[in-house]
C-alpha positions as CSV (number, residue, x, y, z in Angstrom):
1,X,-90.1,39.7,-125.0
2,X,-92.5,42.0,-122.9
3,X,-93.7,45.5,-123.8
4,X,-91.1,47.9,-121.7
5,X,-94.3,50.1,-121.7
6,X,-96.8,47.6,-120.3
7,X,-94.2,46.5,-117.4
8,X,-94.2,50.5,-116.4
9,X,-97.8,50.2,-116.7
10,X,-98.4,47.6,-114.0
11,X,-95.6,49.1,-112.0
12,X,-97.5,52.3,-112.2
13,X,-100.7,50.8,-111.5
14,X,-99.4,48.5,-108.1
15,X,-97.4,52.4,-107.0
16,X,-101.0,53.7,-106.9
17,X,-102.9,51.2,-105.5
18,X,-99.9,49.9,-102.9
19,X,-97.4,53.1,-102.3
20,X,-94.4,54.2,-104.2
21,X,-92.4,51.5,-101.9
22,X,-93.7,48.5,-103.4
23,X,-92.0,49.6,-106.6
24,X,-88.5,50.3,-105.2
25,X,-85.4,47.5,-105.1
26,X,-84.5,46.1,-102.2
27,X,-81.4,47.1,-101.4
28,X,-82.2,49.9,-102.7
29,X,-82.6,51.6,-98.6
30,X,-80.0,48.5,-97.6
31,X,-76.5,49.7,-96.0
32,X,-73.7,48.9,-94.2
33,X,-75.3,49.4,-90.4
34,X,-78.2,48.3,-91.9
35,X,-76.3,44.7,-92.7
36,X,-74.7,44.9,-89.7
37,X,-77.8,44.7,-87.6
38,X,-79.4,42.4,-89.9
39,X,-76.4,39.6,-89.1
40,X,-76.2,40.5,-85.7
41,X,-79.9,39.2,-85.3
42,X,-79.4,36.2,-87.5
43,X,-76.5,35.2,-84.6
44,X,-78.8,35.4,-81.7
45,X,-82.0,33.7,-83.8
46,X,-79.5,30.8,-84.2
47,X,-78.3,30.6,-81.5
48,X,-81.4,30.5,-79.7
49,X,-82.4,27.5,-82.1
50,X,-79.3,26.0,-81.4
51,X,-79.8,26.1,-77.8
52,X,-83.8,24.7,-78.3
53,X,-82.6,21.9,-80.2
54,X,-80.0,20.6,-77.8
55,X,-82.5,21.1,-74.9
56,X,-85.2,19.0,-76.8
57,X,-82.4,16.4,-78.0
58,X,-83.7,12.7,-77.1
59,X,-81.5,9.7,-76.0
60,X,-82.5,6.4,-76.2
61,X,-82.1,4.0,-73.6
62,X,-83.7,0.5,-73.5
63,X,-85.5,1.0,-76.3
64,X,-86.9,4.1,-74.4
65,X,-86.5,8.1,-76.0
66,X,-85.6,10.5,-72.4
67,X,-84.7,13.9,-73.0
68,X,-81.2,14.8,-72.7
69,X,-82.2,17.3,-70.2
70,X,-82.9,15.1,-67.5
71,X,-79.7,14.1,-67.2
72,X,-77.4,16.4,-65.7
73,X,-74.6,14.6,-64.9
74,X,-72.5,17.4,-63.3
75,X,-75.0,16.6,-60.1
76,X,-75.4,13.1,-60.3
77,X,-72.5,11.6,-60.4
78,X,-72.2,8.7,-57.7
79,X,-74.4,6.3,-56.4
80,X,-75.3,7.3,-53.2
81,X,-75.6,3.4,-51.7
82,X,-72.5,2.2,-53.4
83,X,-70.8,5.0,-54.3
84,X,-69.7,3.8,-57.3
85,X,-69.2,6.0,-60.7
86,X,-72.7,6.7,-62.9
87,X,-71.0,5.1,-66.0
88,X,-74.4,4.3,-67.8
89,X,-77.6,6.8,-69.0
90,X,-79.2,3.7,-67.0
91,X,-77.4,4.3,-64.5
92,X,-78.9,7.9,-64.3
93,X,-81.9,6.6,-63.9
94,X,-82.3,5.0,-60.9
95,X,-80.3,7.5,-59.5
96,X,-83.0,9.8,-60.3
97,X,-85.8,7.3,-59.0
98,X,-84.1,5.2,-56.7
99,X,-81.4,7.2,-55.5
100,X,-79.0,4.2,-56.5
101,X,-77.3,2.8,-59.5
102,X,-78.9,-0.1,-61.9
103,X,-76.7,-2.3,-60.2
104,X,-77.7,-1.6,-56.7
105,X,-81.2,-1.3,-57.9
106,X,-80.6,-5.0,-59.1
107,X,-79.0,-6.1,-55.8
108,X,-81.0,-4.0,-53.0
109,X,-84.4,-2.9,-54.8
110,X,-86.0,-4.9,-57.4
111,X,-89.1,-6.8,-55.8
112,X,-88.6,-4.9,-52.5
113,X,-89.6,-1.6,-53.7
114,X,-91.9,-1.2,-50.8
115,X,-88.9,-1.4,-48.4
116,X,-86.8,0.7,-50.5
117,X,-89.3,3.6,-51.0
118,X,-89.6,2.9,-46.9
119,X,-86.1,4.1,-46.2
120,X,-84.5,1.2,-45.7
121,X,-80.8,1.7,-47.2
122,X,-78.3,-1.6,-47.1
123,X,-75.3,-0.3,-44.3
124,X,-71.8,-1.4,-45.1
125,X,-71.7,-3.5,-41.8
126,X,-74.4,-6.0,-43.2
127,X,-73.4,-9.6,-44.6
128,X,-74.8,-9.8,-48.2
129,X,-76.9,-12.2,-47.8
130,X,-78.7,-10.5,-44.9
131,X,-79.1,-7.2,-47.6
132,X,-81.5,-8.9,-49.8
């Protein structure tokens, strides 16, 4: 067991060299408003994390990570050519860059990109085979 005289020693000695506070217990200046604060900041630092982390959140589609926080399906919801329902993160997608849904992509787009990025949209008055 140690000397109780040498541990007031050192204590002594760090009081000089460091200030009487390095000495003192913690809680020993801790209270109630003092607690009280002390959660209230823990709350908003987690918080904050939480928030951080489900920004930075990745999906994987194809193979492919995409942050979460390019799709914001509140906006997007319908493919402007078809008007069908996004259903897929695909489909979100070529909303974004095509401004229609993977199937309309498949049907309208694909190897006719130039066209597309053109203005050319498929009108509901044209046969199908006259759209491709």
């Amino acid at each position: 067991m140690a000397d109780p005289n040498y541990v007031a020693k050192i204590e002594q000695a760090i009081s000089e060299k460091y200030g009487e506070d390095t000495i003192q217990n913690p809680k020993g200046n801790w209270d109630d408003n003092k607690e009280k604060e002390y959660l209230k900041q823990m709350k908003a630092f987690y918080a904050k994390t939480h928030k951080n982390d489900e920004w930075q959140e990745k999906v994987e589609i194809n193979g492919i990570k995409i942050s979460k926080k390019l799709f914001n399906r509140d906006s997007v919801r319908n493919c402007p050519v078809c008007g069908s329902f996004a259903k897929k993160s695909l489909d979100d997608i070529y909303i974004i860059k095509y401004e229609c849904c993977n199937t309309c992509y498949v049907k309208h787009v694909e190897g006719r990109e130039e066209r597309w990025k053109e203005g050319w949209r498929p009108t509901a008055q044209q046969p199908q085979e006259e759209q491709s």
